[in-house]
C-alpha positions, 0 to 999 in steps of 0.5 A, a space after each residue: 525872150 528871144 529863143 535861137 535854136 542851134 543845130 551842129 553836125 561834123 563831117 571827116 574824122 580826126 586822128 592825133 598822129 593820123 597815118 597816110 592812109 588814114 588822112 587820104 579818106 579823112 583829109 578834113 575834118 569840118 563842124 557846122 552850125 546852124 543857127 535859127 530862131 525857134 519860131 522857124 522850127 515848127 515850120 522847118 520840121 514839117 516840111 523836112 517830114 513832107 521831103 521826107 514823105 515824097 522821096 519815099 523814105 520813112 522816117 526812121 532811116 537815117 540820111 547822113 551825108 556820108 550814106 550819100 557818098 557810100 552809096 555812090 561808091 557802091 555804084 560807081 564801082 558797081 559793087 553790091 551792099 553785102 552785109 549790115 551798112 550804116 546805110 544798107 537800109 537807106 539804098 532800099 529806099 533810094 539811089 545816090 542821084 535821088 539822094 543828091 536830089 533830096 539832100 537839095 530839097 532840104 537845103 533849100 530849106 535855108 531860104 524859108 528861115 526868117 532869120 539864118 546864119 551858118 558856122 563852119 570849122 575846119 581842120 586841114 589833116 594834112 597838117 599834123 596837130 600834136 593833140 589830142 583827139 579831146 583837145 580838139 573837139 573841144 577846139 571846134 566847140 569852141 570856136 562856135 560857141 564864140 561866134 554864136 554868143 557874138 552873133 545874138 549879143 546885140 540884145 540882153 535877152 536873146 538865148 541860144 540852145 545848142 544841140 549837136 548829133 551824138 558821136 560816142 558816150 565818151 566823146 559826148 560826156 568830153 563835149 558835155 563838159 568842156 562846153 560847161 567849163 568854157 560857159 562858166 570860166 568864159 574865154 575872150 567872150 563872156 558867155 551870158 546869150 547861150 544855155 549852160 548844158 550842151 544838147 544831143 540829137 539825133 540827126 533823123 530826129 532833128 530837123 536842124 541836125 539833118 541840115 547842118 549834116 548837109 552842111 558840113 558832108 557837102 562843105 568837106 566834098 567842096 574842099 576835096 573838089 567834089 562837083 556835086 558837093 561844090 554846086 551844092 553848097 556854093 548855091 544853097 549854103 554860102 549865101 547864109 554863111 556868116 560874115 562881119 561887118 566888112 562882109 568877109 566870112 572867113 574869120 566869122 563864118 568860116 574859121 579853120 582850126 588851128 588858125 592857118 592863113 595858107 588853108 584860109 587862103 585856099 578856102 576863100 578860094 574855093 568860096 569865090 569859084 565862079 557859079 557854073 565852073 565846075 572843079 576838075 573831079 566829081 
C-alpha cells in the first residue's frame, strides 16, 4: 500500500471582528501542507538533522519561521532580547541572516523528494469574516483535506497521514474533531485515501512540519512584500505548488479562504513576479 506523509503548519493568526491593530501585524493568515511519500521521510529527516548540526543548533531549539522575523526585528531596531522569548534561546545560537541561510537549506530539501506537492490556504484579514475563530480553522482544514484526497485518488490504495503542529488544547481537540466529522459525513469529496485521525507534531520533532513552517512564514512575507520571503518561496517553494490539469495553481495549489476572485487576482500576481525583481520593502 502506498503511504504519503502530509505535514501542515500555519502562519499569521485570525481574529473573528479583528481590530486595526490587530490586522496591521496579522494581515494574513495562511496553512501549508506538504505532501510526500513516506519512503522520502527517512531520507528528509536525516539531513534536516545534518542542517541542523552544521549551522550549529541542537536539536532541541525550536526554529519557526516567525522566531526568524523577531529576531530581525531585534536587530534592525538594534534592541536587546531581554526577558524569556519564544526565541531567546534560538538568538544564542544564531543571527537572522544565518537563520535566512538555514531556512534555505531546508527548503531546498524539496528537490530531494521523489515525489512533492504543496497546499497552500490563505485568508485575507482585511477582509472581515463574521465567524468564528472554529469555523474558520475548520475551513482551512477543510480545504487541504479535499485536495490531498484529490491528489492520491488515481489509485484505490494510496493512503495519506496528516499531521499538523499543535496550536492549543482547545484549538486541537476543534480540529481533532472537525477532520473526523468531515471524514465520516464527506463533503463534495468522499474521503476514502486519508486516515481517519488527524496527527500533531511538533515542529522541532518533525522534519515535514519544520518545512511546511517555512512554507507558510515565507508565503505570508511573499503577500506583505518581504524581498527575503518573496525570493525565498518563489525559488524554492512555488515550483512544487500544486496545479490542475490547465497547470493553474491557484484553485489546486493555492486557495484563499473564503473564495475572493480580487485576493485571488492579487496572489497570482505576486506568484508570477519575475525572478530577480525584487518587491519595493524587505
Amino acid at each position: 500500500m502506498p503511504i504519503y506523509f502530509a505535514s501542515s503548519d500555519e502562519s499569521g493568526n485570525f481574529q473573528k471582528n479583528a481590530s486595526k491593530r490587530f490586522i496591521k501585524s496579522n494581515p494574513y493568515y495562511s496553512r501549508a501542507t506538504v505532501l510526500m511519500k513516506a519512503d522520502d521521510w527517512k531520507s528528509l529527516s536525516q539531513k534536516l538533522v545534518l542542517i541542523r548540526k552544521n549551522y550549529g543548533i541542537p536539536g532541541i531549539v525550536e526554529v519557526k519561521w516567525s522566531h526568524i522575523w523577531s529576531i530581525y526585528k531585534h536587530e534592525k531596531d538594534e534592541k536587546e532580547i531581554i526577558g524569556k522569548k519564544p526565541y531567546s534561546l534560538l538568538s544564542v545560537y544564531a543571527n537572522s541572516s544565518k537563520l535566512l541561510d538555514f531556512a534555505d537549506q531546508v527548503l531546498q530539501l524539496l528537490n530531494e523528494i521523489t515525489y512533492c506537492k504543496v497546499i497552500i490556504t490563505v485568508s485575507d484579514n482585511k477582509e472581515p469574516i463574521d465567524m468564528p475563530e472554529a469555523w474558520h480553522l475548520e475551513r482551512h482544514l477543510q480545504e487541504h483535506m479535499q485536495r490531498i484526497e484529490m491528489e492520491i485518488e488515481d489509485d484505490d490504495s494510496n493512503l495519506a497521514i496528516i499531521f499538523a503542529d499543535p496550536l492549543s488544547e482547545k484549538k486541537d481537540r476543534w480540529l481533532r474533531e472537525a477532520y473526523h466529522e468531515m471524514y465520516k459525513s464527506g463533503d463534495f469529496v468522499k474521503y476514502t485515501h486519508i486516515k481517519d485521525s488527524l496527527n500533531f507534531e511538533y515542529s522541532h520533532h518533525s522534519a515535514g512540519i519544520q518545512i511546511a513552517d517555512f512554507i507558510a512564514g515565507s508565503f505570508n512575507g511573499l503577500l506583505r512584500g518581504f524581498s527575503n520571503s518573496s525570493e525565498l518561496f518563489l525559488k524554492r517553494v512555488k515550483p512544487f505548488l500544486r496545479t490542475g490539469q490547465n497547470s493553474k495553481i491557484m484553485g489546486y495549489g493555492i486557495r484563499e479562504v473564503p473564495r475572493n476572485d480580487k485576493f485571488r487576482k492579487s496572489i497570482n500576481e505576486k506568484l508570477a513576479r519575475p525572478e530577480g525583481v525584487e518587491p519595493p520593502t524587505s
